[in-house]
C-alpha positions as CSV (number, residue, x, y, z in Angstrom):
1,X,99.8,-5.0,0.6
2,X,100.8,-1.1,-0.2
3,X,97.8,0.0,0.9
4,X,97.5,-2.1,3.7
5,X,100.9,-0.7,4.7
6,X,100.2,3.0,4.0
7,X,96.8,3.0,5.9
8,X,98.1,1.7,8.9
9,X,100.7,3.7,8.9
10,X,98.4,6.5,8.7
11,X,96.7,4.9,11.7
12,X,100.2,4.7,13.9
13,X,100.5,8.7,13.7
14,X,96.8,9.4,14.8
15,X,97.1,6.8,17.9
16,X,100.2,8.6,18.4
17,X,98.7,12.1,17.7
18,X,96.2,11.2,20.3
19,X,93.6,10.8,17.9
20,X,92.2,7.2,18.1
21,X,90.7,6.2,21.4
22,X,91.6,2.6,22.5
23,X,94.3,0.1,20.9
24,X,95.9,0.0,17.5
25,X,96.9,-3.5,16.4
26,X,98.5,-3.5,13.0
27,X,99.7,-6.2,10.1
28,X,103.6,-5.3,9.3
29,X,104.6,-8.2,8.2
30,X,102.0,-10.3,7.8
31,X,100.5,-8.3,4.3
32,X,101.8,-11.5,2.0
33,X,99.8,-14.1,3.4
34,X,96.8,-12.0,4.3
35,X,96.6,-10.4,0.8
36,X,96.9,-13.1,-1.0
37,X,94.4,-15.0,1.1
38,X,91.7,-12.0,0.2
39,X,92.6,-12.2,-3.0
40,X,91.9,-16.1,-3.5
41,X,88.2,-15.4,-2.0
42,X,85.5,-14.4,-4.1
43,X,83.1,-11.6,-2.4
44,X,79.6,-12.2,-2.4
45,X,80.1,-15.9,-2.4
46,X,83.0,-17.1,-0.4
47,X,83.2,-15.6,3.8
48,X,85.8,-14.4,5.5
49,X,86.7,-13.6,9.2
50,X,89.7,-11.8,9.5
51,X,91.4,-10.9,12.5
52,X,93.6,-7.9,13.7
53,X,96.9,-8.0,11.6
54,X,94.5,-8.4,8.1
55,X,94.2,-5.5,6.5
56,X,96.1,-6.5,3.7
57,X,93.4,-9.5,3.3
58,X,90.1,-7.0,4.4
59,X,91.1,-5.0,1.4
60,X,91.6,-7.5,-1.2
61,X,88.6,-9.0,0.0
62,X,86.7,-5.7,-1.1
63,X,86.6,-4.1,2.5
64,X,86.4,0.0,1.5
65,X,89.5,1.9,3.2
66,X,86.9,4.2,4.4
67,X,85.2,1.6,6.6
68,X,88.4,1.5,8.6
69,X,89.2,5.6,8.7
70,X,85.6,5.6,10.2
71,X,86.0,2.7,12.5
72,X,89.2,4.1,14.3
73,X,88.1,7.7,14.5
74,X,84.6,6.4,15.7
75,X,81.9,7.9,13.2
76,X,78.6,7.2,13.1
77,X,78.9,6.4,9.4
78,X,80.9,3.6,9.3
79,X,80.1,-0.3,9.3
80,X,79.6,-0.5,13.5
81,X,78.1,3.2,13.6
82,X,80.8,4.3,16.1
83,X,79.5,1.5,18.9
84,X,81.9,-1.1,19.1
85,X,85.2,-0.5,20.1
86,X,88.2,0.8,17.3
87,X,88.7,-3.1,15.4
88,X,85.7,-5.2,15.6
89,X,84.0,-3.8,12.4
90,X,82.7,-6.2,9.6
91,X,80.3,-6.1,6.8
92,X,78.0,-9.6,7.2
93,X,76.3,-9.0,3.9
94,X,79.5,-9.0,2.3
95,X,80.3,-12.7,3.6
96,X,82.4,-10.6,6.3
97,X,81.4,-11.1,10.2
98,X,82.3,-8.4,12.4
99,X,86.2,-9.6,14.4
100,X,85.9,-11.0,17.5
101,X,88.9,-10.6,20.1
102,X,88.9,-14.0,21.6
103,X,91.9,-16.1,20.4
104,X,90.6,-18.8,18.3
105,X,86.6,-17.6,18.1
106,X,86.4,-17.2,14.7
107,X,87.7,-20.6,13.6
108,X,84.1,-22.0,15.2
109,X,82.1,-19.0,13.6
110,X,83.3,-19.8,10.0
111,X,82.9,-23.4,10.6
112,X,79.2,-22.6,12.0
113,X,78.5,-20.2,9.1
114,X,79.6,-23.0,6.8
115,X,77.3,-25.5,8.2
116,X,74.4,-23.1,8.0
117,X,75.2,-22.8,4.5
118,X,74.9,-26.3,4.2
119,X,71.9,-26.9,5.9
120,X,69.9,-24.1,3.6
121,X,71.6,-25.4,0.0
122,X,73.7,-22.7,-0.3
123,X,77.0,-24.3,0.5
124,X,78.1,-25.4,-3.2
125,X,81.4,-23.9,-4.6
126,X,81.8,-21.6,-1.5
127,X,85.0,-21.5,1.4
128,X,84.9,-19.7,4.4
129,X,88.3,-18.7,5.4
130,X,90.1,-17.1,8.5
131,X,93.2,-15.8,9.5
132,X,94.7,-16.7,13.3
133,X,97.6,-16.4,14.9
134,X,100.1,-18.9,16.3
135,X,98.3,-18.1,20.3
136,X,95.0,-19.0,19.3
137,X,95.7,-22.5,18.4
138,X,96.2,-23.1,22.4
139,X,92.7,-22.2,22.5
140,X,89.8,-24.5,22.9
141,X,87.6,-22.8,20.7
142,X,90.1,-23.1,17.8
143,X,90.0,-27.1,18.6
144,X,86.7,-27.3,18.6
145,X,86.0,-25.4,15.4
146,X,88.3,-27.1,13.4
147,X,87.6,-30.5,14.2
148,X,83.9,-30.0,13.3
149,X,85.0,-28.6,10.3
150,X,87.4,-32.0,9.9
151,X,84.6,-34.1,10.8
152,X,81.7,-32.5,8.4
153,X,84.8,-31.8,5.7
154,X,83.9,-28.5,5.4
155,X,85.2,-26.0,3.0
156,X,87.4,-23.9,5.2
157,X,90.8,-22.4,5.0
158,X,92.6,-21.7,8.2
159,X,95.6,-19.5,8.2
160,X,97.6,-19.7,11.1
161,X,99.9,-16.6,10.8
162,X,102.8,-17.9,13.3
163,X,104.9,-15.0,14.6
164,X,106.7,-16.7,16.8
165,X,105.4,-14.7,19.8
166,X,101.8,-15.1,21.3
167,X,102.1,-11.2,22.6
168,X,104.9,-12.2,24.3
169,X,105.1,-15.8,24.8
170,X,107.4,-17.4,22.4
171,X,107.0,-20.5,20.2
172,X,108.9,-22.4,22.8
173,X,106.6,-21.7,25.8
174,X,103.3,-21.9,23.1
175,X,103.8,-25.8,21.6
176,X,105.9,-29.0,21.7
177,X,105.7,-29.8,17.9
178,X,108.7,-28.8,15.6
179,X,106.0,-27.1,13.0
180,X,102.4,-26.5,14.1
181,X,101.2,-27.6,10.7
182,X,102.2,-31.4,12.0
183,X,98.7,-30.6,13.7
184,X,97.0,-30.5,10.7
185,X,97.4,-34.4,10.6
186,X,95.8,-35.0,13.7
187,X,92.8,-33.3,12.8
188,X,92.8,-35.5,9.0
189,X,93.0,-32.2,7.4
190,X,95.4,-30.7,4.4
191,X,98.4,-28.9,6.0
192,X,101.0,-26.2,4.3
193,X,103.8,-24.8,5.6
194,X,104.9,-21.4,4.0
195,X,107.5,-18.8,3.9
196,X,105.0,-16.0,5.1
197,X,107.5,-13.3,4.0
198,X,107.7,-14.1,0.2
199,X,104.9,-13.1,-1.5
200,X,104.7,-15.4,-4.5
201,X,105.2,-18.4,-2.4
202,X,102.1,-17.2,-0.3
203,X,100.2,-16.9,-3.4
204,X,100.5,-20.4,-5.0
205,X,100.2,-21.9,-1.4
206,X,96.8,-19.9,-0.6
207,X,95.7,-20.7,-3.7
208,X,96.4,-24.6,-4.0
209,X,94.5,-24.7,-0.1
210,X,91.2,-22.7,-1.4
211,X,91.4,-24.8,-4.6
212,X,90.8,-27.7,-2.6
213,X,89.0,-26.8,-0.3
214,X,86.2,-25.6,-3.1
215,X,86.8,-28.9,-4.9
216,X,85.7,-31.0,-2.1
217,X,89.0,-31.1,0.0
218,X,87.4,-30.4,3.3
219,X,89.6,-27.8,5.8
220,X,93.1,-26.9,5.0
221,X,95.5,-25.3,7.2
222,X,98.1,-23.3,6.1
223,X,100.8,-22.3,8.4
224,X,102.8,-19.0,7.5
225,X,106.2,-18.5,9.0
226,X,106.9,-14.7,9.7
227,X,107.6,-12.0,12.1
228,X,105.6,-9.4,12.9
229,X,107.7,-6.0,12.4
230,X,106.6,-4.2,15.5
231,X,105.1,-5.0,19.0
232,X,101.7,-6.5,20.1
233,X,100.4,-2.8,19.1
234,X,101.0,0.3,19.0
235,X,101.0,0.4,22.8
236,X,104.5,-2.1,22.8
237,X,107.6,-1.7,21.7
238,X,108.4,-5.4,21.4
239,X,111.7,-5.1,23.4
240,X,111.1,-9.3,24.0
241,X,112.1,-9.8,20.8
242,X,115.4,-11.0,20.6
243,X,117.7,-9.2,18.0
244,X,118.5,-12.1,16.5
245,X,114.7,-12.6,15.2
246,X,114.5,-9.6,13.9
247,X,117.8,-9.8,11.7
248,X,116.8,-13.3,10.7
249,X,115.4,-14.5,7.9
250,X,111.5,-14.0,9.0
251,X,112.8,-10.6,10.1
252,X,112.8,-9.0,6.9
253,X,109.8,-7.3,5.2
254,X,107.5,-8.7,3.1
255,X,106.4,-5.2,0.9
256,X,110.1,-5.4,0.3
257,X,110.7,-8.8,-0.6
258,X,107.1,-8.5,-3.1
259,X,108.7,-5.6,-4.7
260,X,111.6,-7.3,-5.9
261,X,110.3,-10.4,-7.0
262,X,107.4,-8.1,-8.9
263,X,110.0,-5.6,-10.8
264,X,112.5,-9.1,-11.4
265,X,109.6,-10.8,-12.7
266,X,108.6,-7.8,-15.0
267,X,105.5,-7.5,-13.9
268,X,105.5,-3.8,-12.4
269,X,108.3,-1.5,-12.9
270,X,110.0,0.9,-9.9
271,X,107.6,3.9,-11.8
272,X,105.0,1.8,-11.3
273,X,105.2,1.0,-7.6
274,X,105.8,4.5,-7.0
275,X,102.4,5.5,-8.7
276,X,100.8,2.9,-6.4
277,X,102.1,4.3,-3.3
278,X,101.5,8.2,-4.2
279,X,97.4,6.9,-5.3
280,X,97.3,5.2,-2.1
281,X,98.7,7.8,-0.1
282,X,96.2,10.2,-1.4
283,X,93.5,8.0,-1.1
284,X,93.9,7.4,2.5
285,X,94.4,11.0,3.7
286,X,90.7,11.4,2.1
287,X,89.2,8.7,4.0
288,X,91.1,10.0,7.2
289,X,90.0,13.5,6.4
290,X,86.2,12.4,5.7
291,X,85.8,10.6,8.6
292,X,87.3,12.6,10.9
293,X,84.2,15.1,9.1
294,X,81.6,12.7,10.3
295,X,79.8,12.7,13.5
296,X,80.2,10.7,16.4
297,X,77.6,8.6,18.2
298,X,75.5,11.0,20.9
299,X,75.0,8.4,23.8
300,X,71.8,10.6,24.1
301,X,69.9,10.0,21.4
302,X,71.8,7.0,19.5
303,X,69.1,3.7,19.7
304,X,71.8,1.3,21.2
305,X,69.8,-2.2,20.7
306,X,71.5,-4.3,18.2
307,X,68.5,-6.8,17.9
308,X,65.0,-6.5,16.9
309,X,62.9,-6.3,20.4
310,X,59.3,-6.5,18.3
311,X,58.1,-9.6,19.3
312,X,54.6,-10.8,19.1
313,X,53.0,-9.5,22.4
314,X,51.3,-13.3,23.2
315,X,54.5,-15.7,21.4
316,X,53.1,-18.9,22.4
């Protein structure tokens, strides 16, 4: 979650600074339940789609810091070699697709990835797992997704991260249902509701749902109450939200709230948290300053096709 924090940060003064070219979407307030659903996969055999506000979840998944220093500042080193906008990178050989935009997309694309596991013998012991937000489950592609994965039981986890705003559409104007995990019924899946701001009660929830799911649960859906501390980017300042959200309850911080339940639970110290924080620190100004080193793509020469083009010439 610290370094989640501290990197984004970092990337709020370059967008600022005029450094990064196109929009800057970060995860203030949603590190809890995105962390500790990284942490509860297992690279190399569990997959993972995260969306915008995960960086907390990319990096306990295993995602290097660098990948996302190169990403932003668009070298020709990192994961999408400088071609595809500033936030849809992703490593597929580390059970990582690259994020699509579309609200909702990504529930399908787990359940699909799932099924292909399936279907080639590879599925045993593995989850797919994404994060959404409360927007994307007005979408049709997040209905369709997860009732495939209800009807084949597959092993997904589906975190929908409700901020109480889609953008700027609040919970009000979004659904009729007093918690959206009541949906969870509908589609004859597991269903948790969570505190997303309290970090230990992420964890045990997150955990429990890719428990099950492994065991043979089929989908779970975990809903995580919270509020995100900022605006749809870096481009809004979130003047919609009514005060009263933000000095509520989901209002507070979750880095905050994790720090105080670590040091009362004596398991870090203040010295400790401070050491993580400096390391962190320094460890992202290196990734900044080395990719801000690198090249950028030359439109000239860069080989732009994505897919293999050698076909057989006579494929019938």
């Amino acid at each position: 979650m610290l370094r989640a924090r501290i990197l984004e940060n970092k990337l709020s003064s370059l967008y600022k600074a005029g450094k990064i070219v196109g929009g800057v979407y970060l995860g203030r307030g949603q590190e809890a339940i995105s962390g500790t659903l990284g942490t509860a996969l297992v690279q190399g055999k569990d997959c993972f789609a995260p969306l915008i506000r995960d960086q907390a979840g990319r990096t306990a998944f295993g995602e290097p810091l660098i990948d996302c220093t190169r990403t932003y500042l668009g070298s020709v080193e990192g994961p999408m070699k400088g071609r595809d906008g500033n936030i849809h990178r992703g490593r597929p050989e580390m059970g990582m697709p690259a994020m699509i935009s579309h609200l909702g997309a990504q529930v399908p694309l787990i359940a699909g990835m799932l099924f292909a596991k399936r279907l080639k013998g590879t599925l045993d012991g593995c989850v797919g797992a994404t994060s959404v937000g409360d927007g994307a489950t007005s979408t049709g592609a997040f209905h369709e997704g997860l009732n495939l994965a209800a009807v084949e039981k597959l092993p997904m986890v589906v975190v929908v991260a409700n901020n109480q705003f889609a953008y700027s559409t609040p919970n009000t104007r979004q659904f009729a249902c007093a918690d959206l995990v009541e949906r969870a019924r509908g589609y004859g899946i597991g269903g948790f509701s969570v505190d997303g701001t309290d970090l230990l009660a992420c964890a045990s929830v997150v955990n429990e749902a890719v428990k099950l799911a492994r065991s043979g649960g089929g989908p779970q859906m975990i809903v995580a109450h919270l509020l995100r501390l900022g605006g749809h980017g870096e481009h809004d300042d979130g003047s919609y939200v009514p005060e009263a959200a933000k000095n509520g309850h989901y209002g507070r911080d979750c880095i905050e709230v994790g720090i105080r339940q670590l040091i009362d639970g004596g398991h870090a110290t203040v010295d400790d948290i401070l050491a993580w924080q400096d390391e962190t620190a320094e460890e992202v100004q290196r990734a900044v300053a080395q990719a801000q080193q690198e090249a950028v793509p030359d439109p000239y020469r860069e080989d732009w096709t994505a897919l293999s083009t050698k076909f057989p010439t006579n494929p019938l």
